[in-house]
N, C-alpha and C positions, 0 to 999 in steps of 0.2 A: 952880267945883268942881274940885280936884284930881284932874289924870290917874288917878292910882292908884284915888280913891274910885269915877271912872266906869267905871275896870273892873271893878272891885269889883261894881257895880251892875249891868252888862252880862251878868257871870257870872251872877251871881243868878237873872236874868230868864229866860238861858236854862235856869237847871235847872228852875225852875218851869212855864215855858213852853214846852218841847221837845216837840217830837210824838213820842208813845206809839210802840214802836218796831212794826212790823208784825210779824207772824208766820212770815211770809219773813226779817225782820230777825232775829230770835229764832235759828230755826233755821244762818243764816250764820252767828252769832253763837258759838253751840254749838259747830257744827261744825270752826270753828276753833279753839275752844281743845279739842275734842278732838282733834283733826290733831296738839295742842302736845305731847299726854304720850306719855310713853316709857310709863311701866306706873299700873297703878294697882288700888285693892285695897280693899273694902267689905265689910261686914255685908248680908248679904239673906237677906229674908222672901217667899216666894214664894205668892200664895194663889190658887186654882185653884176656881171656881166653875161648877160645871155648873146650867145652868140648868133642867135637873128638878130641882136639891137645894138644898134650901136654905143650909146650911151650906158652908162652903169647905173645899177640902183643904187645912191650911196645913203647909210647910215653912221651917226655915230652915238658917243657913250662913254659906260665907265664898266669895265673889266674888274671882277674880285674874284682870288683863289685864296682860299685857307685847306689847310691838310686838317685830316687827309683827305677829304674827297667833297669838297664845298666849293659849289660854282656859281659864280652870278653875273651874265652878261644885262647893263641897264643902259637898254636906249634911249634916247634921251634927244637925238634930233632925228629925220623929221616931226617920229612917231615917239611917243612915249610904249614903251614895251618893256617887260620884265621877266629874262628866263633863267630860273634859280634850277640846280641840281643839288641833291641832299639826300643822302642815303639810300641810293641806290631808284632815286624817282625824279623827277621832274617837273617843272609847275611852271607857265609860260602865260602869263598876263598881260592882256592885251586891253586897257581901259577904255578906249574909243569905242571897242566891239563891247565891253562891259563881258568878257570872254573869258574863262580860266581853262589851258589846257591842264591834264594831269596825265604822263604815261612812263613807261618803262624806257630806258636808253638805248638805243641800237646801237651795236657795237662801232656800225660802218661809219654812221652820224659824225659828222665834221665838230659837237660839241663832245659827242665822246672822245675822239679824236684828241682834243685839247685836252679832254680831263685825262687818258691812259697818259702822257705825255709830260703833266704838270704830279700825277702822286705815283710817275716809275713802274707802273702795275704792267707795262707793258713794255719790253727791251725794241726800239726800233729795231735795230740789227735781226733783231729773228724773224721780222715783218715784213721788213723793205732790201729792197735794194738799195744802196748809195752811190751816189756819184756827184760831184761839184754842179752846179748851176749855174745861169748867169742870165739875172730878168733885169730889169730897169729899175734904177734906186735912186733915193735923193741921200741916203744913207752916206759916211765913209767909213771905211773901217770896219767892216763888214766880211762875214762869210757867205755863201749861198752855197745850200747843197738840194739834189734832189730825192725823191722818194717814192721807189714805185713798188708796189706792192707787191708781193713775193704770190698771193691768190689774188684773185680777182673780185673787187670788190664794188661800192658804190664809185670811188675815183679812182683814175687811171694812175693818179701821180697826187705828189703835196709839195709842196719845193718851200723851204724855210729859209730865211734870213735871221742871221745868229750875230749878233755884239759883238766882238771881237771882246771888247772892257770887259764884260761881263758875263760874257758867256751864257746870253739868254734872250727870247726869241723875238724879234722886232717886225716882224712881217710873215704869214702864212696864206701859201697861196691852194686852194682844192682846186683840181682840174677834172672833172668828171668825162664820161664816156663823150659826150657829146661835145665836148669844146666849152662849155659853159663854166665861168672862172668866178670863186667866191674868195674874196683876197681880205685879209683882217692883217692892218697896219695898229701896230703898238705903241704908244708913245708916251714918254712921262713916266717910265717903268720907276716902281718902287716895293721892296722886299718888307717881309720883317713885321709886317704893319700890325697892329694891334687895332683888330676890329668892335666893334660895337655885338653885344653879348648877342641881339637880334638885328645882326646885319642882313643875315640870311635867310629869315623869317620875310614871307609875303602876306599884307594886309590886302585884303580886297572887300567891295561890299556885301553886304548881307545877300542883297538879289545878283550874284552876279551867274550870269551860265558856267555851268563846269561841264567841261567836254572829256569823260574820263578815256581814256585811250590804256587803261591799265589792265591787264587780265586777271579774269575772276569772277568770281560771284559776286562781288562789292561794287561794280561799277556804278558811277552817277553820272548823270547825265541834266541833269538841274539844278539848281542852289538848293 
């Protein structure tokens, strides 16, 4: 048999016959090709399930990440809302209320959460526990693994849905103490993007309320 056919055949064998990657694999997997991107920018659906109510509260939007540490979730249906992270603060606009929050990030925070996650500052392996998952998707191709936290924190668990393509996150579910499920679906994922100099910058008006929530001497609490 020819050299070339036996490799041929070699390959073969191992795709078929590879062991199934772990979920420790998974997650290293992830995490470096997020460590890779500079920015990135998605369509999200966000559904909010209290577990007295049947129905969810759903929201949706547009999702931006730039590195290293620039966040900006923009609702956009039902409600118009805008909550930016930038240098270690946050600013959460609410026009209807004519409302500005301003405060510090809690670690436990479901938006910190995403930000440790998206600039690597945080090794899941040394947080969570891992183990495979398996929730309802309209997804193919697909990972799910779960995540329970090594201390005990604001959520009992996180369980993420991962790309297979891509190796990047398409669904994140929070489950907190009480059963109550905050699920943020990703869709239209795109890397790379070359943002606008003040994408991340928030205009609001002259009168608007600022509800400072930041510690210190400097707080405001009026326009």
């Amino acid at each position: 048999m020819p050299f070339e056919m036996k490799l041929m055949i070699y390959f073969l064998i191992l795709c078929f016959f590879n062991t199934p990657q772990s979920p420790e694999d998974l997650v290293v997997s992830m995490e470096k090709k997020i460590r890779s991107l500079s920015s990135l920018r998605s369509e999200f659906t966000h559904l909010y399930y209290d577990a007295a109510v049947s129905d969810p509260l759903r929201e949706k939007g547009m999702f931006y990440f730039r590195k290293p540490d620039s966040l900006k979730w923009e609702y956009r249906d039902p409600e118009t809302k805008i909550w930016i992270y930038e240098k270690g603060e946050y600013k959460y606009y609410i026009p209807e209320d004519n409302q500005l929050y301003r405060g510090s990030l809690q670690e436990d925070a479901k938006e910190a959460e995403v930000l440790l996650l998206l600039t690597g500052r945080r090794s899941i392996l040394d947080d969570y526990s891992v183990s495979f998952d398996s929730f309802t998707t309209d997804r193919k191709d697909v990972s799910q693994i779960k995540l329970t936290p090594n201390e005990e924190g604001e959520y009992s668990s996180i369980s993420l849905e991962i790309l297979k393509e891509i190796q990047l996150i398409s669904k994140i579910i929070f489950t907190d103490w009480a059963g109550n499920k905050s699920i943020f679906h990703f869709d239209k994922i795109r890397t790379g993007i070359r943002f606008k100099k003040n994408e991340f910058e928030l205009k609001v008006p002259p009168d608007v309320e600022i509800i400072d929530n930041r510690p210190g001497p400097d707080k405001q609490t009026t326009s």
